[in-house]
C-alpha positions in Angstrom: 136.3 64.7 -5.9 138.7 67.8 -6.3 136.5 69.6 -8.7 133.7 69.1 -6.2 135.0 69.6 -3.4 136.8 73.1 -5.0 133.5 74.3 -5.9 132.1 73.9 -2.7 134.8 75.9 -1.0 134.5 78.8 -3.9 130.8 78.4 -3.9 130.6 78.9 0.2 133.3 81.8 -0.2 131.2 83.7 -2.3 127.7 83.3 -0.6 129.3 84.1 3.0 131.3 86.9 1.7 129.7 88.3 -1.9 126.1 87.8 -0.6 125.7 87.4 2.8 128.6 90.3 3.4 130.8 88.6 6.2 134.4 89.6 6.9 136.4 88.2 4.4 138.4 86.4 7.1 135.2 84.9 8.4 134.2 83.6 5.3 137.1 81.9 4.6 137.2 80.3 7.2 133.6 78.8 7.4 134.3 78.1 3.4 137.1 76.0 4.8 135.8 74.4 7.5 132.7 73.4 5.6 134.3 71.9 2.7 136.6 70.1 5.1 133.6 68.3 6.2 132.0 67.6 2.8 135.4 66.2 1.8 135.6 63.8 4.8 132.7 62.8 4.4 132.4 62.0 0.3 135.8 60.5 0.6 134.2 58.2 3.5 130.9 57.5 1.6 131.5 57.6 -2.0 135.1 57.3 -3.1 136.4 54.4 -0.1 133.3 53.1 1.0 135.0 52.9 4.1 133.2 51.0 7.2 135.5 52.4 9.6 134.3 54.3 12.6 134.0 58.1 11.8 135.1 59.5 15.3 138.3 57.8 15.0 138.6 58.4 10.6 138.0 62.3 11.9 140.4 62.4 14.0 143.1 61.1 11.7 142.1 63.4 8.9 142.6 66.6 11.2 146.1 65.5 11.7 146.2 64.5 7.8 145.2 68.4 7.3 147.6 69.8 9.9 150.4 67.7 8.0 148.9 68.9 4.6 149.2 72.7 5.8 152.8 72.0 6.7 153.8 70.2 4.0 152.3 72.6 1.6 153.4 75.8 3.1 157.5 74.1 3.1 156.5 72.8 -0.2 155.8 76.6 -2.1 158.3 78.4 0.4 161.2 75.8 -0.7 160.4 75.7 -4.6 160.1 79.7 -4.6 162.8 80.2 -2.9 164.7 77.8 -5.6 163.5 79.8 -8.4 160.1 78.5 -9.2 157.4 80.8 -9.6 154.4 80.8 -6.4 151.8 79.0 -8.8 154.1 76.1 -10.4 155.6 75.7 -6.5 151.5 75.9 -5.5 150.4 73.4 -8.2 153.3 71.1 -7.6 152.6 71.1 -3.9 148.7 70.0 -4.8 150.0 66.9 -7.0 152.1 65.8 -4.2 150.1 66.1 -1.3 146.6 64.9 -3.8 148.5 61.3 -4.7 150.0 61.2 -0.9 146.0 62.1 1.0 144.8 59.5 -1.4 147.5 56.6 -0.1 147.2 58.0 3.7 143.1 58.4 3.0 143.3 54.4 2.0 145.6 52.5 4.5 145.6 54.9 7.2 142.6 57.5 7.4 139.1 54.7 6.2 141.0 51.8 6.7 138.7 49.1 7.5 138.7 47.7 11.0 140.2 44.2 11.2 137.6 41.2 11.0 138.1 39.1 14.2 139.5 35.6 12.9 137.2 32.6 13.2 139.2 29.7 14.6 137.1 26.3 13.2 136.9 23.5 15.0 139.8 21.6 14.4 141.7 24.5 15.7 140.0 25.1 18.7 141.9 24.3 22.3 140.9 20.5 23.1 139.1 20.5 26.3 141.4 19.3 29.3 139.4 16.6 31.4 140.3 15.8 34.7 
């Protein structure tokens, strides 16, 4: 899904901004924004099969992002200032936040609604008669 999803955002980068000539800004940012959406929604489809209501999984992956772009930005700042160099601090801050979206993505982000529990028979409240 990385590999896809990484081509996607290059791929978009270079039509907006080496063919269709948009700012770079601009073009970044539509790369980014589309391949936020083609992530959501393969992860949703394809890799969790998740049933769970998209308004609400959206929702919960914008604030997975928002905690991604934080945690990444503390993540290379921290391990550069500690000596590392800016890529090993950047490739380290992709492992961890890659193995923590996939656990959040699971139990938090396409969780699958609860199934209402079915009370048989014998557990159903005996009828008061008068």
């Amino acid at each position: 899904m990385g590999g896809v999803c990484y081509t996607i955002d290059v791929g978009t980068l270079v039509l907006f901004h080496g063919v269709l000539h948009m700012p770079l800004a601009v073009a970044t940012t539509l790369a980014f924004v589309t391949v936020l959406a083609v992530n959501f929604g393969l992860n949703r489809s394809f890799v969790f099969r998740s049933g769970a209501l998209a308004g609400p999984a959206f929702a919960k992956y914008l604030a997975l992002v928002g905690l991604n772009y934080c945690a990444t930005v503390a993540t290379v700042t921290g391990l550069t200032a500690l000596g590392l160099t800016y890529v090993a601090a950047k490739t380290t801050s992709t492992i961890i936040n890659a193995v923590a979206n996939y656990a959040a993505f699971r139990w938090w982000v396409f969780k699958e609604p609860a199934a209402p529990v079915a009370q048989s028979p014998a557990e159903a409240e005996p009828v008061r008669e008068p």
